[in-house]
C-alpha positions as CSV (number, residue, x, y, z in Angstrom):
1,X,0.0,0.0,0.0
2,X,1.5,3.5,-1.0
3,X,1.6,5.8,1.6
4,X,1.2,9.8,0.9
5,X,1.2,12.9,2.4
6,X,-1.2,14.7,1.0
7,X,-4.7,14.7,-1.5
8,X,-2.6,16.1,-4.3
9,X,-0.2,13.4,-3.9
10,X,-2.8,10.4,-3.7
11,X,-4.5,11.8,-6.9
12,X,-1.3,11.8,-8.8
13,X,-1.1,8.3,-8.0
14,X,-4.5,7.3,-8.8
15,X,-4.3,9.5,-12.2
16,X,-0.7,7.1,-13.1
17,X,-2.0,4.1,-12.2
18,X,-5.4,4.9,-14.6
19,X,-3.2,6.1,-17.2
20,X,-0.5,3.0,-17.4
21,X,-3.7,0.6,-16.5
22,X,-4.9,1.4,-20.1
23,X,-2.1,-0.5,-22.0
24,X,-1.6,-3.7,-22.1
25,X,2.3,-3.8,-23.4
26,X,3.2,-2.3,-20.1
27,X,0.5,-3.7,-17.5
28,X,0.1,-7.1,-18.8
29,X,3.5,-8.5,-18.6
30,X,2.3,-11.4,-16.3
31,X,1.6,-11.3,-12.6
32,X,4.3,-13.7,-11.3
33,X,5.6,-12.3,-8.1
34,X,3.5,-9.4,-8.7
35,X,0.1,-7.2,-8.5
36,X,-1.8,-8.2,-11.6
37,X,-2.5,-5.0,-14.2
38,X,0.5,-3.1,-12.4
39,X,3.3,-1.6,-14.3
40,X,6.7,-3.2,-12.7
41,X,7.4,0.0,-10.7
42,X,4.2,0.4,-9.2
43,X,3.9,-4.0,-8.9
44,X,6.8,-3.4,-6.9
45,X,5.2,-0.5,-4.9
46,X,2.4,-2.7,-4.0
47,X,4.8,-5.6,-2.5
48,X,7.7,-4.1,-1.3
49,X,8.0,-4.6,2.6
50,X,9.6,-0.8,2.4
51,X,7.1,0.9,0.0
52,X,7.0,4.0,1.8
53,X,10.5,4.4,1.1
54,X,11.3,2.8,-2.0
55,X,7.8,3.5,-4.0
56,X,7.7,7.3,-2.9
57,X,11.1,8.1,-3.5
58,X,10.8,6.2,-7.2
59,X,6.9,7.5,-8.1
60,X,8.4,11.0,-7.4
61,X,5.6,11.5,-3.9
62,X,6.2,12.9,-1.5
63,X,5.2,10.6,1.9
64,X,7.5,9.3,4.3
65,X,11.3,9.8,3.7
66,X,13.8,7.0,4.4
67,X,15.6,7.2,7.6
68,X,12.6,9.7,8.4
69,X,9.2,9.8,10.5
70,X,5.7,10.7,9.3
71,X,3.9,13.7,9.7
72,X,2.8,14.9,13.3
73,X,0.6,12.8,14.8
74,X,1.7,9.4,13.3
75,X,4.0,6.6,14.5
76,X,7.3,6.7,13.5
77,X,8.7,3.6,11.5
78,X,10.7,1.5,13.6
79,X,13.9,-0.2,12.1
80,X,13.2,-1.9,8.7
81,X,13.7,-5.9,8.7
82,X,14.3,-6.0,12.2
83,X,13.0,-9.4,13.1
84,X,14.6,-10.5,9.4
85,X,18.2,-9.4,9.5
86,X,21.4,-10.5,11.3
87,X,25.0,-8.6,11.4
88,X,27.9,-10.4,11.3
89,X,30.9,-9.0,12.1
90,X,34.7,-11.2,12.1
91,X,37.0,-9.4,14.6
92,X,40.1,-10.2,16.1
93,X,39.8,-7.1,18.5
94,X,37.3,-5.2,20.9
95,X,34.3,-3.9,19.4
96,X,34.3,0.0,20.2
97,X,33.4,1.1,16.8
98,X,29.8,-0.3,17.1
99,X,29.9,2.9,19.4
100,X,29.7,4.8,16.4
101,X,26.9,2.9,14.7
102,X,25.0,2.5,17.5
103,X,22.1,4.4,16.4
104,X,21.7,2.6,13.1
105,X,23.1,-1.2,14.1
106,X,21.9,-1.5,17.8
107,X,18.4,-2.8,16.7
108,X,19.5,-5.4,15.3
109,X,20.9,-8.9,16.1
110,X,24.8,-9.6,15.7
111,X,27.0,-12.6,15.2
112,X,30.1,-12.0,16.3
113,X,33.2,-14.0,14.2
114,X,36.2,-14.1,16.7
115,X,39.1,-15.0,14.7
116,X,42.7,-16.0,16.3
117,X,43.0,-16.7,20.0
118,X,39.7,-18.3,21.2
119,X,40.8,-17.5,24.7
120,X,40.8,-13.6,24.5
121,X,37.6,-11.6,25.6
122,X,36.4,-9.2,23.1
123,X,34.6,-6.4,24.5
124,X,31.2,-5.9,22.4
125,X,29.5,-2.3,24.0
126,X,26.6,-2.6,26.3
127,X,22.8,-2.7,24.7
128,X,23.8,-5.0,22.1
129,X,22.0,-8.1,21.2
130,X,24.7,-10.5,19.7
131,X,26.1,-13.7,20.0
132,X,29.7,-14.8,19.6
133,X,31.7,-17.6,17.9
134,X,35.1,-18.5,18.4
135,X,37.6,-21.1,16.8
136,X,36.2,-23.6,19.9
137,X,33.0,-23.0,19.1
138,X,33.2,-23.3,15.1
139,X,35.5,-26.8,16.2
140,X,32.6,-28.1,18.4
141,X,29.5,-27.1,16.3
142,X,30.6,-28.5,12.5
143,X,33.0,-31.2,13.9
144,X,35.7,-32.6,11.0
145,X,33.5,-30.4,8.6
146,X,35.1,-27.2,10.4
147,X,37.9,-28.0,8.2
148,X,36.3,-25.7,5.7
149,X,36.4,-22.9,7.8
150,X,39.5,-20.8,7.7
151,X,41.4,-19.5,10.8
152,X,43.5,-16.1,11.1
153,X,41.6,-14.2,8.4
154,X,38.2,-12.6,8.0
155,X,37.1,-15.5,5.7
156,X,35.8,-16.9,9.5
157,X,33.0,-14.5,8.5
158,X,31.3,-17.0,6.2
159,X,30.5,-19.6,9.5
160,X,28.4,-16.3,10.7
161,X,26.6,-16.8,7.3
162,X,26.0,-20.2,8.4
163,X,24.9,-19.6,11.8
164,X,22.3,-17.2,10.8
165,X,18.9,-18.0,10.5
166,X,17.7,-14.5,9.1
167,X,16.4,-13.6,5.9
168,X,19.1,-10.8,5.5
169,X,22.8,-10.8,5.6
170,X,24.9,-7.5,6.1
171,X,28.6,-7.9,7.6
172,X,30.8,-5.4,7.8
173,X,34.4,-5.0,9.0
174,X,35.8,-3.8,12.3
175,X,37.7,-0.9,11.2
176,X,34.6,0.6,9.4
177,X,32.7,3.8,10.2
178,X,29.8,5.4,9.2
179,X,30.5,8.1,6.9
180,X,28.8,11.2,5.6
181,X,27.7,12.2,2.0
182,X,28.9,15.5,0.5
183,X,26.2,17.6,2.7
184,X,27.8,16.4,6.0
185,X,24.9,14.3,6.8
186,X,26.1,10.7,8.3
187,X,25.1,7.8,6.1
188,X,22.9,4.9,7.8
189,X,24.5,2.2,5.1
190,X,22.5,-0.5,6.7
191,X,19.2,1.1,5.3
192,X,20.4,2.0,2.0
193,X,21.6,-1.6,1.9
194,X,18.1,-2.8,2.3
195,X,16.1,-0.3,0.0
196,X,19.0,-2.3,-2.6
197,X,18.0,-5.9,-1.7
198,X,14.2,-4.9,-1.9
199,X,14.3,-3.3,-5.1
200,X,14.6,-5.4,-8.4
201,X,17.9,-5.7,-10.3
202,X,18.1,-5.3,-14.6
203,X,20.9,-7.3,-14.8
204,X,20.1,-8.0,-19.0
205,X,19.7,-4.8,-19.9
206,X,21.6,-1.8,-19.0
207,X,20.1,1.1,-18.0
208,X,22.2,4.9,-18.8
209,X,20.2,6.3,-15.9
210,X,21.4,3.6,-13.5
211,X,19.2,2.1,-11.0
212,X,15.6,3.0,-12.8
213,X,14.1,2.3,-9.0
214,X,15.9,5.3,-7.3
215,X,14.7,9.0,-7.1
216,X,15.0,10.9,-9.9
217,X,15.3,8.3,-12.2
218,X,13.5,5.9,-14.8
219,X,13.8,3.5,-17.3
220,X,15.3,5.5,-20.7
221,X,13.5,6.1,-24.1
222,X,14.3,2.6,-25.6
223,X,14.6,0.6,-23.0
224,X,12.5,-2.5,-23.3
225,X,9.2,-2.6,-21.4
226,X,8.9,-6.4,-21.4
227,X,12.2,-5.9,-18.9
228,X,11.3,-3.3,-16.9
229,X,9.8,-5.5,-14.2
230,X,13.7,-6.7,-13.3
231,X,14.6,-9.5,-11.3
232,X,14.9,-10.1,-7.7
233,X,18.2,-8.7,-6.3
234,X,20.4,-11.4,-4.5
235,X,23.5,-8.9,-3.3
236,X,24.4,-5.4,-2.0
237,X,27.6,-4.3,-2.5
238,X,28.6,-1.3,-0.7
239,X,32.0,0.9,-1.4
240,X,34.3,3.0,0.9
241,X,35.8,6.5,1.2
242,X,38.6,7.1,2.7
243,X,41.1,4.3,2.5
244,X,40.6,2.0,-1.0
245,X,40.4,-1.4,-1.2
246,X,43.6,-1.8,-3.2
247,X,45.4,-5.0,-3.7
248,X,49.8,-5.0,-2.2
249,X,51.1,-3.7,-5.2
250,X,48.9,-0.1,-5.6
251,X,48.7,0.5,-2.3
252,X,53.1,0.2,-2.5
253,X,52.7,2.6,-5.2
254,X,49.9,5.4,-4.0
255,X,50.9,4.8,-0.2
256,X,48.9,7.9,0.6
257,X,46.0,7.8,-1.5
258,X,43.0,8.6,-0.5
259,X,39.4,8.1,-1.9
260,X,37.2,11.0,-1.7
261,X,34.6,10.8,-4.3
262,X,31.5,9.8,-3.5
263,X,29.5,8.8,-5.9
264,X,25.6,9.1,-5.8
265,X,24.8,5.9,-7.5
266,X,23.4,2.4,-7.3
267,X,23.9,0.1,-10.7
268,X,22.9,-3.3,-11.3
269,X,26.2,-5.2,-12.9
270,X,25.5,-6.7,-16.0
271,X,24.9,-10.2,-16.5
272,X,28.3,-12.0,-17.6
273,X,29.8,-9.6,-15.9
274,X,32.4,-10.7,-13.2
275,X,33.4,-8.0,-10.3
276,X,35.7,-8.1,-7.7
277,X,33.4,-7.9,-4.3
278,X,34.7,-6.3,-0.9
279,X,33.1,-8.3,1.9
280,X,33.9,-4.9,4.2
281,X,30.4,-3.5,3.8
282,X,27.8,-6.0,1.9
283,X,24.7,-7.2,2.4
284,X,22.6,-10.0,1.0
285,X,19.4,-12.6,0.9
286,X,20.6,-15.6,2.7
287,X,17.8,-17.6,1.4
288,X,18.7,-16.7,-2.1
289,X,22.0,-16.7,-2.6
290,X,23.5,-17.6,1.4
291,X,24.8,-21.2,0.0
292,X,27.0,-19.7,-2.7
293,X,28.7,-16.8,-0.1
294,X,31.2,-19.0,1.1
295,X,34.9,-17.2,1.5
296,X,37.0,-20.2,0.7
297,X,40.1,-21.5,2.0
298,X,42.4,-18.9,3.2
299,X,44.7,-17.7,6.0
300,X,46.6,-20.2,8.3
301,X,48.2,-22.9,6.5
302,X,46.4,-21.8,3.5
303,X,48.9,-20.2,0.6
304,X,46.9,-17.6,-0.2
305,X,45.1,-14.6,1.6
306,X,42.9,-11.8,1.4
307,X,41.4,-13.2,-1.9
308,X,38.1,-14.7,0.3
309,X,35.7,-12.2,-0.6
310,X,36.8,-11.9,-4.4
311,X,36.2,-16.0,-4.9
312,X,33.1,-15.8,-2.9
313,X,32.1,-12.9,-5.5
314,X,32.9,-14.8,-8.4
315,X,31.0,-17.9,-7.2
316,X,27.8,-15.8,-6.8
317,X,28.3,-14.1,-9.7
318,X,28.2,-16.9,-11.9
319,X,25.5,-18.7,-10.1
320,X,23.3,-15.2,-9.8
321,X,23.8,-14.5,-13.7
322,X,22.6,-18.8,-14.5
323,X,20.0,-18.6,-12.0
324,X,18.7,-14.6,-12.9
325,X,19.0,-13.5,-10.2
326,X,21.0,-9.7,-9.5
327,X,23.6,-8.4,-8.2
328,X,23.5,-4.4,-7.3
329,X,26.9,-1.9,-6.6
330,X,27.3,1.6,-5.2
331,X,26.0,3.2,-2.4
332,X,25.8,2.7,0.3
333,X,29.1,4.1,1.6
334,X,31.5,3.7,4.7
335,X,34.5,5.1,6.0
336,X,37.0,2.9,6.2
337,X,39.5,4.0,8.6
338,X,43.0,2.5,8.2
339,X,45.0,0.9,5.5
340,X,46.6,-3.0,6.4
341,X,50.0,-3.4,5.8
342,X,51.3,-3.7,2.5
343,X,54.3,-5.9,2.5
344,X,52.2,-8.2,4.8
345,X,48.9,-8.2,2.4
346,X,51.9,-8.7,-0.6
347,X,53.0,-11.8,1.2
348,X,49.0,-13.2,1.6
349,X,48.6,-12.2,-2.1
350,X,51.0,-12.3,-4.3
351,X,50.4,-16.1,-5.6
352,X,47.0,-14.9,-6.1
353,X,47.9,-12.0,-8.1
354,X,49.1,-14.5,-10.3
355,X,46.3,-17.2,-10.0
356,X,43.9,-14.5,-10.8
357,X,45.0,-14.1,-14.7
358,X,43.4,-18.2,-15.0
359,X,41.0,-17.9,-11.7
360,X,39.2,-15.2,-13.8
361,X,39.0,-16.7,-17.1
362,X,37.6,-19.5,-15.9
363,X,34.6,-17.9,-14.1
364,X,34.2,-16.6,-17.7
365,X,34.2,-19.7,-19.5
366,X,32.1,-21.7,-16.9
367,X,28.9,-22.8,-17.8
368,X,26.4,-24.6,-15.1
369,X,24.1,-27.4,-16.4
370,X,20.3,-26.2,-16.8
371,X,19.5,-29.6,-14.2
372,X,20.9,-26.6,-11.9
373,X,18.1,-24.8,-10.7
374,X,19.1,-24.4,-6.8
375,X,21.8,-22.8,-5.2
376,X,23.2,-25.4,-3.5
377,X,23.1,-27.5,-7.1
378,X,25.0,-24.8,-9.0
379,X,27.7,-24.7,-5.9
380,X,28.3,-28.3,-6.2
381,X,28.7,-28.5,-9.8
382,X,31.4,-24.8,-9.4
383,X,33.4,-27.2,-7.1
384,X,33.3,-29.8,-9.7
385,X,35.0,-27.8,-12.2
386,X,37.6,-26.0,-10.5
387,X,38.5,-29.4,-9.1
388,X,38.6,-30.4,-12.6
389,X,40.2,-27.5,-14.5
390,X,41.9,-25.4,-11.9
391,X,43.9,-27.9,-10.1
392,X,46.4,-28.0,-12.8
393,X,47.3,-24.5,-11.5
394,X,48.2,-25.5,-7.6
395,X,46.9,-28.3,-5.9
396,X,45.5,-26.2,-3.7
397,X,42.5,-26.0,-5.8
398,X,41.7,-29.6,-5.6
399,X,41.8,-28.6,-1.7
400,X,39.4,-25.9,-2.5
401,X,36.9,-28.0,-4.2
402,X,36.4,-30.3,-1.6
403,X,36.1,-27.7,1.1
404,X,33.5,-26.4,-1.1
405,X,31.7,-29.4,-1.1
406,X,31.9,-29.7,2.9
407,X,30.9,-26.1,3.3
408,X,27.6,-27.1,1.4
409,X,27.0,-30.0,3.5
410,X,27.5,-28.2,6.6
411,X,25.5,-25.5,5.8
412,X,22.9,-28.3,4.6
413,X,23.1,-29.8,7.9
414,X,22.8,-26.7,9.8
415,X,20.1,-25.3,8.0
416,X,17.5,-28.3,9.6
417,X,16.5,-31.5,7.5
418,X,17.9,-31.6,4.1
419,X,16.0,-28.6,3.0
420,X,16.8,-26.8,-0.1
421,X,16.9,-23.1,-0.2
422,X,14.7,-21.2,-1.2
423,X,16.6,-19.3,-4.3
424,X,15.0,-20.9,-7.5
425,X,15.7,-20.1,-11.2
426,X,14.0,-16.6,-12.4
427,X,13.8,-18.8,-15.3
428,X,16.7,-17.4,-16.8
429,X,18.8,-20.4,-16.6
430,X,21.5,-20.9,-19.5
């Protein structure tokens, strides 16, 4: 239901919805997942658990505000997804920067990822809800399939992933902060998060104005209307000011490079597109796309680092663009407040700078069977064929696949009976 401010408003509405009722090309595209004899934008108004914030910003009304209350006199919306959303967080160290978030995080639920020494207490600030996870506790909960799980590095995130039970996924990093836009105004990147993963992605068709669900903007003049309704929107992924997310060698090179521009934008990636995804500030649907986050083998005794979030992004990537499902980039922004050490990320990277120039190619080339129509399916057959075709490259990639494999059974296991998730083809399947 669309909430508005005022009569003008509501009759504006009523006078679009008359006028795009009367033809069929654009409000009789089918009703799947949908209000029957809706145009996609206004379908989506209709459903959307944030209509008041997604539908008035993208109809151009003037209701409710995001981040806002109502007028005088009505309730003010509480936090969205708050019964439907979990935070993880890997740390290593106390939690004081949830300080700074408090007014936009403390709602929710947290699960707490503490890598390294299980024996050290990390300090998480008074009135939050959370619950915490060390190496004991990953040891004692998946048995000989905690195997899969790495150790000293933030890939530990993933068994947060697993632990969940939430519709919603958003983790972030311990030396993140909330930032501010141009105007000085902070930046709750948890909200803008949502308003992503509750708006539909174009992912097979690009659109020059960007995300066509935003304010201010719309599907352009040629732009197919038998697309327009999108596709559900499996990932968030968020971007930083401040300190980039470079790989060793740039940040040996721009030591003291900073990034300022902020960007007003959200922008569905293309399908057969790959991208290289920062788990610092993302946010996902567990029950579409949760099987496939899984950060890989990395850290201790692994010989490769800080590549867990770019494999986990290639993985979904692939299995979001066979099963149509879409993948969004942009805002929201954090700050990120320190740069890691360069000769030590060089030494966790630098056989995957080299593994990347075959890794990437064979994301590329990969193709999933059309018998894939789950998650879980396409995750199985991915670690099939980097067994297959990447272990010529290290052995470690044999290791990989099977982990892989276990990391699906565990989170199989974990997720109660043998229960598929719920991600399903869009019925784009190759």
């Amino acid at each position: 239901m669309l909430v508005v401010s005022d009569v003008s408003v509501a009759f504006k509405s009523l006078l679009l919805a008359l006028f795009l009722s009367t033809f069929p090309l654009i409000s009789s595209c089918g009703t799947t997942g949908r209000s029957a004899g809706l145009t996609p934008r206004l379908a989506h108004c209709v459903a959307s658990p944030v209509s008041t914030i997604v539908c008035s910003t993208a109809l151009g009304l003037t209701g409710t505000k995001a981040g806002g209350a109502k007028k005088a006199g009505m309730a003010v919306r509480g936090p969205l997804l708050k019964d439907e959303l979990d935070i993880v967080i890997p740390t290593i160290r106390d939690l004081a920067f949830l300080e700074q978030w408090r007014p936009y995080l403390s709602p929710y639920h947290l699960i707490i990822v503490q890598d390294g020494d299980p024996t050290k207490k990390i300090h998480v600030p008074e009135g939050y809800d959370y619950e915490l996870y060390n190496r004991n506790d990953i040891n004692r909960i998946l048995g000989p399939k905690a195997s899969c799980i790495s150790f000293k590095d933030s890939a530990c995130r993933c068994f947060g992933f697993m632990m969940s039970k939430k519709k919603y996924i958003f983790t972030i990093d311990d030396d993140c902060w909330v930032a501010k836009d141009p105007s000085g105004h902070e930046i709750n990147a948890l909200e803008q998060h949502i308003t992503n993963l509750l708006s539909p992605s174009t992912p097979f068709f690009f659109n020059t104005l960007y995300d066509p669900y935003r304010a201010g903007a719309d599907f352009v003049r040629g732009y197919p209307f038998s697309m327009r309704e999108g596709v559900a929107t499996a990932i968030s992924h968020g971007l930083w000011l401040n300190v980039p997310d470079y790989d060793a060698p740039t940040q040996l090179v721009k030591p003291s490079e900073k990034n300022t521009r902020f960007v007003d934008a959200v922008m569905t990636i293309p399908k057969g597109t790959l991208f290289p995804m920062c788990g610092m500030n993302l946010a996902f649907d567990r029950e579409m796309i949760g099987a496939a986050m899984y950060f890989g083998l990395m850290g201790d005794g692994q010989p490769i680092g800080r590549y867990d979030d770019m494999w986990a992004g290639w993985c979904c990537k692939v299995i979001c663009d066979h099963l149509g499902f879409g993948v969004k980039t942009g805002l929201p922004y954090i700050h990120h407040s320190k740069a890691s050490n360069p000769f030590v990320n060089l030494k966790k990277e630098y056989k995957g700078i080299f593994w990347q120039e075959e890794i990437i190619p064979f994301f590329q080339q990969v193709v999933l069977p059309k018998e894939a129509v789950t998650v879980e399916q396409c995750y199985i057959e991915l670690a099939k064929q980097v067994g297959e075709k990447l272990n010529g490259l290290d052995p470690y990639f044999t290791k990989l696949s099977e982990a892989m494999v276990t990391w699906i059974e565990a989170w199989t296991e974990l997720s109660g009976t043998a229960k598929k998730s719920d991600a399903t083809s869009n019925g784009s399947v190759n």
